[in-house]
NUTIRO-694765 format. One line per field, with one value per residue: residue number from 1; residue in one letter; x, y, z of N, C-alpha, C in turn. Coordinates in steps of 0.1 Angstrom, whole numbers. Each point is the difference from the previous one (the first is absolute). Layout:
<sites>
num (NUM|...)
residuo (A|...)
n.c1 (X|...)
n.c2 (Y|...)
n.c3 (Z|...)
ca.c1 (X|...)
ca.c2 (Y|...)
ca.c3 (Z|...)
c.c1 (X|...)
c.c2 (Y|...)
c.c3 (Z|...)
</sites>
This chain:
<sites>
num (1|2|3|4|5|6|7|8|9|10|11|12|13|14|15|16|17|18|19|20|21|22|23|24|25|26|27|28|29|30|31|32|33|34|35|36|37|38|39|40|41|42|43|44|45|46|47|48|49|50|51|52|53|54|55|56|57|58|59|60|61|62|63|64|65|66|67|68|69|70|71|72|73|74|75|76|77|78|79|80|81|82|83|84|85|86|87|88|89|90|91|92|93|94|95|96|97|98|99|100|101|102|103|104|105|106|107|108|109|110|111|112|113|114|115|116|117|118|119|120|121|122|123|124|125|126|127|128|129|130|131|132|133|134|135|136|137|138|139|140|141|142|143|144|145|146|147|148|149|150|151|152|153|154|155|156|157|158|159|160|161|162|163|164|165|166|167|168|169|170|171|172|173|174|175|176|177|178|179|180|181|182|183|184|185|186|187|188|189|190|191|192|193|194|195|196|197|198|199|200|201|202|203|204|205|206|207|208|209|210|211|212|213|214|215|216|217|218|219|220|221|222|223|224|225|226|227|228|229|230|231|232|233|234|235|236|237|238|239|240|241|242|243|244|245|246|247|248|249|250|251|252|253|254|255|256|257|258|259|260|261|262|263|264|265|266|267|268|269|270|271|272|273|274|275|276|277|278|279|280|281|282|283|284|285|286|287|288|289|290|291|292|293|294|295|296|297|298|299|300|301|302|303|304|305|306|307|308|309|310|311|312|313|314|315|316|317|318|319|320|321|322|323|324|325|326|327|328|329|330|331|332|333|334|335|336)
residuo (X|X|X|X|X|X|X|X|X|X|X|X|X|X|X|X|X|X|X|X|X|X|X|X|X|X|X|X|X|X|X|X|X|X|X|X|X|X|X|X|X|X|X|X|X|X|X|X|X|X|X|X|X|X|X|X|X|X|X|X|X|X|X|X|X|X|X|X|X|X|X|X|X|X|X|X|X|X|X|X|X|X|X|X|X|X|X|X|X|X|X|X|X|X|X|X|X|X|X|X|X|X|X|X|X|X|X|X|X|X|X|X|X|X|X|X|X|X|X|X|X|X|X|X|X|X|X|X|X|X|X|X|X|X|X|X|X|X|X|X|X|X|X|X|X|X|X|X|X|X|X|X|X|X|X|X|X|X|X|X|X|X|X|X|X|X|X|X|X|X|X|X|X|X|X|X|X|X|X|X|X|X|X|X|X|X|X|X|X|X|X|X|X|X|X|X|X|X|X|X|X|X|X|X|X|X|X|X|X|X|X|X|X|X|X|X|X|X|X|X|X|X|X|X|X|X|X|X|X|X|X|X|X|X|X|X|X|X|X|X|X|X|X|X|X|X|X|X|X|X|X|X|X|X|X|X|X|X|X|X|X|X|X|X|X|X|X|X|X|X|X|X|X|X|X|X|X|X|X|X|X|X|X|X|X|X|X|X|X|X|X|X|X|X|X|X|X|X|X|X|X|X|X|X|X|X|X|X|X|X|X|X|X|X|X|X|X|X|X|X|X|X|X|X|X|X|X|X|X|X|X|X|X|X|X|X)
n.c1 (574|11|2|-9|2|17|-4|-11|13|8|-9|-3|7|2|-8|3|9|0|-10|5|3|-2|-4|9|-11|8|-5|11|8|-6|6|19|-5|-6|6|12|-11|-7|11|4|-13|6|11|-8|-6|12|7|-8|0|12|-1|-5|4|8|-6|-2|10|4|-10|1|13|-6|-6|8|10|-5|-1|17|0|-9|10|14|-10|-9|14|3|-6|-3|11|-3|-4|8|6|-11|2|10|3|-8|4|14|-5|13|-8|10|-2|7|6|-5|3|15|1|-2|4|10|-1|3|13|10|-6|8|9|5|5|7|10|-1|3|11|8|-3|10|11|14|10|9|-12|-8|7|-2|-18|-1|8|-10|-12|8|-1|-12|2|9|-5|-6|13|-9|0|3|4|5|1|-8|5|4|-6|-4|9|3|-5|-1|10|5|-3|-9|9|-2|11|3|7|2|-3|17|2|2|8|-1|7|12|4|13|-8|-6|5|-5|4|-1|-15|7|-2|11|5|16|12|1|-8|-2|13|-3|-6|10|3|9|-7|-2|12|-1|-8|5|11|0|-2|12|8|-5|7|8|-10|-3|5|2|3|6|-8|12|-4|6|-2|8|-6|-5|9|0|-10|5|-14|6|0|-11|8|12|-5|-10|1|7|-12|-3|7|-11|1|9|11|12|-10|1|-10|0|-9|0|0|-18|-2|7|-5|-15|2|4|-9|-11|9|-4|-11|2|9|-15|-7|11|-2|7|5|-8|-1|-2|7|-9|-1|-5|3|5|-11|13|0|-4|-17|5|5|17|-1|-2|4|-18|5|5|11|11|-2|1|6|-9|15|-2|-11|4|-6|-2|-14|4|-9|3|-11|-15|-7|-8|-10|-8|2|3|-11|10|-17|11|-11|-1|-1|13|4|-13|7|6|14)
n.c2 (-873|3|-4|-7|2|3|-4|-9|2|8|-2|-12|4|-1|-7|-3|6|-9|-12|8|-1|20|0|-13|7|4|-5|-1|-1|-12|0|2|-4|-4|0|-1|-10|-7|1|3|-2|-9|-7|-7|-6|-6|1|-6|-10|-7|-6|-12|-4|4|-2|-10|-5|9|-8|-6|2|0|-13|-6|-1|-4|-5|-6|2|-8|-7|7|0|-12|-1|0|-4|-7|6|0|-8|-9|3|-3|-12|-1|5|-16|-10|-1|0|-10|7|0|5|-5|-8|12|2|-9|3|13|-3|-11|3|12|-7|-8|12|12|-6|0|13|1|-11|8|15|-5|-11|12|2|-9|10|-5|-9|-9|7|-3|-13|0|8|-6|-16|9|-1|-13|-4|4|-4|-9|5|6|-2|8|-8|10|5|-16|7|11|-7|-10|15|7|-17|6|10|5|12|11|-9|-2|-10|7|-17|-5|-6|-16|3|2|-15|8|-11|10|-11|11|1|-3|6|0|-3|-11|9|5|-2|-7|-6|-5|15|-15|14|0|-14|2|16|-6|-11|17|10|2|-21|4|3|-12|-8|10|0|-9|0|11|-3|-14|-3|-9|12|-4|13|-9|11|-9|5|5|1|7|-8|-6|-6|-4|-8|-11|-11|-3|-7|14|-1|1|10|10|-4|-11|14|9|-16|5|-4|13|0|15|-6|-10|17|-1|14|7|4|12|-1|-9|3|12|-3|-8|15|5|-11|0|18|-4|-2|10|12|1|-3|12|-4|11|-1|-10|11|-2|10|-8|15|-4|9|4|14|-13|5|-1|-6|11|-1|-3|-5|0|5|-6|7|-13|-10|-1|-12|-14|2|-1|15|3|-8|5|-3|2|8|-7|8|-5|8|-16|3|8|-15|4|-12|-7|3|-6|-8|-1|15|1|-4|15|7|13|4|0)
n.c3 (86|2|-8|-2|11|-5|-8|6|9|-9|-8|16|10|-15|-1|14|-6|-11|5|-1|-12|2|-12|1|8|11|8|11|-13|-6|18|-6|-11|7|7|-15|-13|11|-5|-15|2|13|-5|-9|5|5|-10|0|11|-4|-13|-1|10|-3|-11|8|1|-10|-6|9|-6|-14|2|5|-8|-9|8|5|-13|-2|7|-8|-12|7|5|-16|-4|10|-5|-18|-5|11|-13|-14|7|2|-13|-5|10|-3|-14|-2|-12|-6|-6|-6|11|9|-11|-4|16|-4|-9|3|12|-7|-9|14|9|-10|1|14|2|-9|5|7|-11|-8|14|2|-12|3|-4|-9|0|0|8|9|-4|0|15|4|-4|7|12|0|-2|10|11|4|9|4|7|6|7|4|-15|5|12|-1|0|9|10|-8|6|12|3|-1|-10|10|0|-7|7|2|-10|10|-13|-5|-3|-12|-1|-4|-9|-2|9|-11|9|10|4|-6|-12|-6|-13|4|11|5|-2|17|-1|2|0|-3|-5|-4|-9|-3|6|0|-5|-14|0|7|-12|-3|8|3|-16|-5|6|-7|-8|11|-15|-6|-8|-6|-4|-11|-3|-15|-7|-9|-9|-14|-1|-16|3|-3|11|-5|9|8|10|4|-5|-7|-1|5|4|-12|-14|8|0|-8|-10|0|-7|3|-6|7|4|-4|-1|-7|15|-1|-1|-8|-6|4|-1|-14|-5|4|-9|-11|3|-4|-7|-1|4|-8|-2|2|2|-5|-8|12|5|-10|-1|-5|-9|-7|-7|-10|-5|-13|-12|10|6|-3|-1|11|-7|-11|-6|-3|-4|5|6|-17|-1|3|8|7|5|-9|-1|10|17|3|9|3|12|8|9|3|-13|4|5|-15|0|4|-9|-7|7|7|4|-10|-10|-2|-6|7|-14|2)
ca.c1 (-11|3|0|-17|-8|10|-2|-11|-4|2|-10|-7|6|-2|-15|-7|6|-8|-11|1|0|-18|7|13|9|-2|-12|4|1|-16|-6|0|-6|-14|2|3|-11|-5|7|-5|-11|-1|7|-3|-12|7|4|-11|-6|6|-7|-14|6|11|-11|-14|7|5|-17|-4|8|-6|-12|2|6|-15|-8|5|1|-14|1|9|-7|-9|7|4|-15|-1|8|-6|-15|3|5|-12|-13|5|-2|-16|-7|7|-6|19|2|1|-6|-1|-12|-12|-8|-8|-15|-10|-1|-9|-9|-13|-3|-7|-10|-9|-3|-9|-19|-6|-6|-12|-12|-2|-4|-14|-10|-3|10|10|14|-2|-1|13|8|-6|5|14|2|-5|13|17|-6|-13|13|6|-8|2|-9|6|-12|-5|-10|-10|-11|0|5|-7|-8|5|-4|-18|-7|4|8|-4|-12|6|-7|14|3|8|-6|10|3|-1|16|4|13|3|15|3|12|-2|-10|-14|-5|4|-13|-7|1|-4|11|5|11|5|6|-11|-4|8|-9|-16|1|9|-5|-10|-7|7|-9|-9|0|3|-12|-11|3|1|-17|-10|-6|0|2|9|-9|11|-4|12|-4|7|6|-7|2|-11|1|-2|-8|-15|-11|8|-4|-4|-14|-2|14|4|-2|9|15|-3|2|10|1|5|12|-4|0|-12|-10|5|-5|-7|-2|9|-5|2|18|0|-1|12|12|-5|3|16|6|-9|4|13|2|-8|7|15|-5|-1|-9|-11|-13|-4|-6|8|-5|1|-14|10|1|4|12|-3|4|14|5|-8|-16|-7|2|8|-9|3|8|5|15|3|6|1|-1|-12|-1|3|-6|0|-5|-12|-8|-12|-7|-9|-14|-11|-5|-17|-10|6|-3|-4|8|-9|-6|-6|5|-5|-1|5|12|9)
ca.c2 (4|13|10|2|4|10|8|6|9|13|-2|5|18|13|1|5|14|10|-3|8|12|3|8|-2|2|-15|1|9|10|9|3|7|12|2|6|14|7|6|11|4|6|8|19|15|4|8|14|9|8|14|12|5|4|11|11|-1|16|9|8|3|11|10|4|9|15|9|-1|16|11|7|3|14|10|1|6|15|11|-3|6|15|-3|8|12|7|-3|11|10|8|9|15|12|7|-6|10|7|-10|-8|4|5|-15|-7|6|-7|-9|0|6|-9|-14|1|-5|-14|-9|6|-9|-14|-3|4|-9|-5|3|7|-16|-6|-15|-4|3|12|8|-4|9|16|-2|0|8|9|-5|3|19|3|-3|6|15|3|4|-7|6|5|-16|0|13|-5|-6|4|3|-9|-4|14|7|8|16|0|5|-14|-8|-15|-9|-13|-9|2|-4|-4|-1|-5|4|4|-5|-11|-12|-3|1|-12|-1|9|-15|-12|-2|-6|11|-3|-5|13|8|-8|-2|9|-2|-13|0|14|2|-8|7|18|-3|-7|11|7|-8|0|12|9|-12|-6|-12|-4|1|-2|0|10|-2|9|-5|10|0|-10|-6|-16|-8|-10|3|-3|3|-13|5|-5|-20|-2|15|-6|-6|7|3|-11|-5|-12|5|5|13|-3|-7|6|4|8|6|17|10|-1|-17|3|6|-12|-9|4|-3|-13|-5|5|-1|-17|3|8|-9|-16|6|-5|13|7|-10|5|13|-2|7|0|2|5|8|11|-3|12|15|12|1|4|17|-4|9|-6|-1|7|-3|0|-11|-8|-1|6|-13|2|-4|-19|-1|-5|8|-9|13|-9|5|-7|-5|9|-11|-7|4|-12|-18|-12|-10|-5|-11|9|-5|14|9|-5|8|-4|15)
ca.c3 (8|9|-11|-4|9|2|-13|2|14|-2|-7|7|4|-10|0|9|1|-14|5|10|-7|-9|-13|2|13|14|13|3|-7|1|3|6|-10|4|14|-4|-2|12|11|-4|-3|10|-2|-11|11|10|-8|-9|12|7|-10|7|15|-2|-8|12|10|-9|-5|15|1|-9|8|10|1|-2|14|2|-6|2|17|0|-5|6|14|-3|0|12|9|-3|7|10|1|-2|11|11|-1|3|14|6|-11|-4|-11|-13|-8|-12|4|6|-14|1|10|-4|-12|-1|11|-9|-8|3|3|-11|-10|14|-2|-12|-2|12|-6|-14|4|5|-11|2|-7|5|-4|-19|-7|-5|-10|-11|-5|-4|-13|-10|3|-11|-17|5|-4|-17|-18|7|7|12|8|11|-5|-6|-2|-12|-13|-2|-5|-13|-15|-1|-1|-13|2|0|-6|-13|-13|-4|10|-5|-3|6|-9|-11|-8|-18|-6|-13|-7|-11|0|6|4|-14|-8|-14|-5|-1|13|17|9|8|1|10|3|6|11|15|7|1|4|12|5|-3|15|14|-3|-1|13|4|-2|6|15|1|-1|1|-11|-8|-13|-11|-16|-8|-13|-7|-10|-12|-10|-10|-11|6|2|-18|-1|-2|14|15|6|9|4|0|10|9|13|3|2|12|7|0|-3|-16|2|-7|-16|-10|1|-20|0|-10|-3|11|13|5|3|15|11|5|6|15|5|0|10|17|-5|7|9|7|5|12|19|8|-4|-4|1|-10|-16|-12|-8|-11|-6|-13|-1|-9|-5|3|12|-4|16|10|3|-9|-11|-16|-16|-13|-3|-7|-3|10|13|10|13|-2|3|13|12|9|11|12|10|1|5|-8|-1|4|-8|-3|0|1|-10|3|-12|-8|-13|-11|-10|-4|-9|-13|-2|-5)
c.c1 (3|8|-10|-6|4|-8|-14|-5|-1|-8|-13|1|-1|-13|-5|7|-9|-16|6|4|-11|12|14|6|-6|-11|7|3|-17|-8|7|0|-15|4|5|-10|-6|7|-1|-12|-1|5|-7|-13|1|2|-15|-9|11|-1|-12|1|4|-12|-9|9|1|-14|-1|8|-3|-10|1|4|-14|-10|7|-2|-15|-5|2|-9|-10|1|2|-16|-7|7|-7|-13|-2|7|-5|-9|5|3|-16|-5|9|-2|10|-3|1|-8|-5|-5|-13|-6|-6|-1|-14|-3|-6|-10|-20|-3|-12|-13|-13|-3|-9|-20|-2|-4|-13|-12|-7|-7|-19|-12|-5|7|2|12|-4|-1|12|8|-1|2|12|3|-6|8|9|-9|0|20|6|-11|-2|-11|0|-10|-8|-14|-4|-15|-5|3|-15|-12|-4|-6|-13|-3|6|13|-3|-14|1|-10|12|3|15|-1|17|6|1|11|-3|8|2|9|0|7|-5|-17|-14|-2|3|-10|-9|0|-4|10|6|16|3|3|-16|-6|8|-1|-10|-1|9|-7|-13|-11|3|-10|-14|-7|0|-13|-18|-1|-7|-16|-12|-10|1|-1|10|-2|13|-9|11|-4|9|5|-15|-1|-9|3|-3|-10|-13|-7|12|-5|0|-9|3|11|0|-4|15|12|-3|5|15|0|3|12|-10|0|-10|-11|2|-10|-4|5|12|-6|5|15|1|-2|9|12|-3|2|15|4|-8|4|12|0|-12|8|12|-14|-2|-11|-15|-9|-6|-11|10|-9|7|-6|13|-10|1|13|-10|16|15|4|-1|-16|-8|-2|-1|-9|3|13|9|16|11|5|3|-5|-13|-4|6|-9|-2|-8|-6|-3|-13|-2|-11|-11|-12|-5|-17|-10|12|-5|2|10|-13|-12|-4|11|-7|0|4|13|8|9)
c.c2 (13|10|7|6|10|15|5|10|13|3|3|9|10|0|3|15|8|8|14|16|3|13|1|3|-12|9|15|12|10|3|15|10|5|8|15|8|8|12|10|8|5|15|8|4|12|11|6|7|11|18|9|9|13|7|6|12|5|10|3|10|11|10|7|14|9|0|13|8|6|-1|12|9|4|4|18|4|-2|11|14|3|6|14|12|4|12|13|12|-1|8|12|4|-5|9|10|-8|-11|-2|0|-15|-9|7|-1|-13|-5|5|-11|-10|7|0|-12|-8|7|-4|-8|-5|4|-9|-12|1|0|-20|-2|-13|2|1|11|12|-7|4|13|1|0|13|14|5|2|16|4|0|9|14|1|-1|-7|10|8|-8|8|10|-6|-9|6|3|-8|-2|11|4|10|12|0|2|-14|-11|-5|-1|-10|-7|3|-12|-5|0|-7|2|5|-12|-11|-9|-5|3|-15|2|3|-19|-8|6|-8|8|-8|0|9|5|-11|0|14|-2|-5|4|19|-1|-2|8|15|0|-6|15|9|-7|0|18|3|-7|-2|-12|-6|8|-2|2|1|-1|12|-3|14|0|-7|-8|-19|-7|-11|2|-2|-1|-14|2|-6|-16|-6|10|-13|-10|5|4|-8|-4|-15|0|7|15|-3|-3|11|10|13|5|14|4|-5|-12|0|3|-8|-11|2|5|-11|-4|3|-4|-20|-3|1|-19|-12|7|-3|15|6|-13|4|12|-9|7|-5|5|11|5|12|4|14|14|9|1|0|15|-2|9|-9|-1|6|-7|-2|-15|-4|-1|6|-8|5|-1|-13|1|-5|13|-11|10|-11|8|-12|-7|9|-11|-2|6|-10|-11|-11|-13|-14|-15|4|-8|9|3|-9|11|-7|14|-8)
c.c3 (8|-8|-6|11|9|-13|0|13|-7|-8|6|4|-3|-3|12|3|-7|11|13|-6|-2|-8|3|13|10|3|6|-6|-6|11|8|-13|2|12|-3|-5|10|5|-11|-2|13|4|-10|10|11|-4|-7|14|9|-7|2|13|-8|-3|9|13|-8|4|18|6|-4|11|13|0|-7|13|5|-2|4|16|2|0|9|11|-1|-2|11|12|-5|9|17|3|-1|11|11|-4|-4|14|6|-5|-3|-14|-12|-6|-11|6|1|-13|-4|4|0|-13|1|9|-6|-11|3|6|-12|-4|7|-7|-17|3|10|-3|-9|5|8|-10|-9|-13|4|-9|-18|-3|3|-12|-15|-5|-3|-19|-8|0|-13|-11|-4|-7|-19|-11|11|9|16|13|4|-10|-11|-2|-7|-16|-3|-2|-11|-10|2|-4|-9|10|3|-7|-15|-8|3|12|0|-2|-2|-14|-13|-4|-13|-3|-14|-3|-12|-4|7|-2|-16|-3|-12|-5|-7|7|13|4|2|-3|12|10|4|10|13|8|7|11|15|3|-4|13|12|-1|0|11|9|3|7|19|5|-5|0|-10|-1|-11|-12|-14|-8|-15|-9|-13|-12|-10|-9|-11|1|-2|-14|4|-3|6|14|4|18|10|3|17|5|12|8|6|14|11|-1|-9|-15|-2|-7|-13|-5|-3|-14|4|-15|0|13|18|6|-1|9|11|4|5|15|9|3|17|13|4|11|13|13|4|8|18|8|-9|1|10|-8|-12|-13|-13|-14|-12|-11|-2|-15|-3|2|9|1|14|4|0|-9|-13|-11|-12|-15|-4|1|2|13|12|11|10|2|0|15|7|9|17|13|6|10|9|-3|3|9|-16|-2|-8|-3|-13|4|-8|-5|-12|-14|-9|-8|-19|-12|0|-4|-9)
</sites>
C-alpha cells in the first residue's frame, strides 16, 4: 500500500507543473518575455520620436537663420532708406543720384496719372489683363502697340488710298517632303496631321485673334492627272466624312474637284477637334487642279505634281447673310 501510493505522488506533480507552462515556459518566464517585448517597441518609439524631434529643430534652425538673414537685409535697406531720406532734405545727393530719384520719382507719377486716367475713363483689372494678351499677340506678329491703331486703320481703309488691304496672311502647305498627298488620296500623313495639329492650329488661332476673324476656309487642290474611277460616292458620304462619322477613306472621288474637296475635308476634320480653334467656322472647299502655286492658273499641265496636291488656308470675317433658307421648304424638283 505505501509503495503504491509512494509511486502515484510524482505523477501528480508533474501534471500540475505541466498545467503552468504556455509554449514550454513557466508563467514567470512568459511574463518576463512579455515585459522585454514591451521594452522593445518602447524603445523603437522613443527613438522614432526622438527623430522626429531632431528633424523638427534642424527645419526650425533652418528657419531661423533665414528670418535672420531677412531681419539683416531689412535692417540694411531700412538704414538705405533713412540714408536716402537725409540726403534728399539736406539736398547732399550725388549727381548720379539726383538723376534716379528724378528718374524714378517722374516714373511712379506717370504711372499714378495712367492709372487714374484709365481708372476715370471706367477701366478695371480685366481690362488691363486683355490689353496685355493683345500686347503679346501685336508682339509676336512685329507690331508696335503704340502704332496698333495705324496698322488697324490700314486693314479697314486700305494703304495711301492706293485700294491696298492688309489682309490676313495665307498658309501654304506645299512642302513636298512633308505635307502633300499620295497622288489620288485625301489621307493625311502622320507628319502633316501632327503639323496641322500643333504650328499650323497656333498660326491660325494667331491669325483669327489678330484680324478678328471667324472663319477659316481650307482649300484643297490637286495636280492634273485625271481620276480612273467612274463614279463618285460623294453625294451619298461628303455629309457624314464632315461629321466625323465617316472615316476620309470611305470618300471615293470621280474627278480632280471632289479629290480636292475631300482633301480639304481630311485637313478641316483635324483643324475642327483642336479646342483652340472652337470658335472658328471652318469651311472646307476645293480648288481642284485650276490654280497652280503663286496663285496662277494653270494652262495645262499634265502628270504628277506633289507640290500641287497641296492645302491652302484663309482666314476672313463672316460675310452678312443675304437670305434665310427656309430648311421646311419643299426640294427642289431639278435634279444635277
Amino acid at each position: 500500500m505505501v509503495a503504491g501510493g509512494s509511486d502515484s505522488t510524482p505523477k501528480l506533480e508533474h501534471k500540475g507543473y505541466n498545467r503552468g507552462l504556455i509554449l514550454g515556459l513557466t508563467m514567470a518566464e512568459s511574463m518576463l518575455l512579455l515585459v522585454f517585448c514591451l521594452l522593445l517597441v518602447a524603445a523603437a518609439m522613443i527613438s522614432a520620436e526622438r527623430n522626429r524631434r531632431y528633424e523638427v529643430e534642424r527645419k526650425l534652425g533652418k528657419a531661423e537663420q533665414q528670418v535672420a538673414l531677412l531681419e539683416k537685409k531689412r535692417a540694411e535697406q531700412a538704414a538705405e532708406i533713412v540714408l536716402l531720406q537725409s540726403k534728399v532734405v539736406s539736398g547732399d545727393l550725388s549727381a548720379a543720384d539726383k538723376a534716379v530719384v528724378d528718374r524714378q520719382w517722374r516714373e511712379l507719377v506717370l504711372a499714378k496719372e495712367t492709372l487714374d486716367s484709365m481708372a476715370d475713363q471706367g477701366a478695371t483689372t480685366a481690362d488691363l489683363q486683355s490689353l496685355s494678351k493683345v500686347a503679346a499677340v501685336l508682339k509676336e506678329h512685329g507690331v508696335e502697340l503704340a502704332s496698333a491703331p495705324d496698322q488697324l486703320d490700314k486693314l479697314l481703309a486700305g494703304t495711301g488710298g492706293k485700294g491696298m488691304h492688309d489682309w490676313p496672311p495665307i498658309i501654304n502647305l506645299d512642302d513636298a517632303k512633308k505635307n502633300y498627298f499620295q497622288s489620288g488620296s485625301a489621307e493625311l500623313t502622320g507628319t502633316f496631321t501632327q503639323l496641322l495639329s500643333t504650328k499650323i492650329t497656333d498660326e491660325i488661332a494667331s491669325n483669327l485673334s489678330l484680324y478678328g476673324a471667324n472663319i477659316v476656309e481650307v482649300i484643297g487642290h490637286t495636280d492634273e492627272q485625271p481620276l480612273a474611277r467612274e463614279k463618285s460616292n460623294l453625294d451619298d458620304t461628303i455629309i457624314s466624312a464632315m461629321d466625323g462619322k465617316l472615316p476620309v477613306s470611305a470618300l471615293l472621288p470621280a474627278d480632280n474637284a471632289g479629290l480636292g474637296l475631300a482633301r480639304a475635308i481630311a485637313v478641316a476634320n483635324v483643324l475642327k477637334a483642336n479646342p483652340k480653334l472652337k470658335d472658328a467656322t471652318i469651311l472646307p472647299m476645293s480648288a481642284a487642279q485650276l490654280i497652280l502655286p503663286g496663285d496662277t492658273v494653270t494652262s495645262g499641265q499634265r502628270g504628277a505634281v506633289e507640290a500641287r496636291r497641296r492645302i491652302e488656308i484663309r482666314v476672313r470675317g463672316r460675310a452678312a447673310p443675304v437670305a434665310v433658307i427656309n430648311a421646311g421648304a419643299a426640294p427642289s424638283t431639278n435634279t444635277q
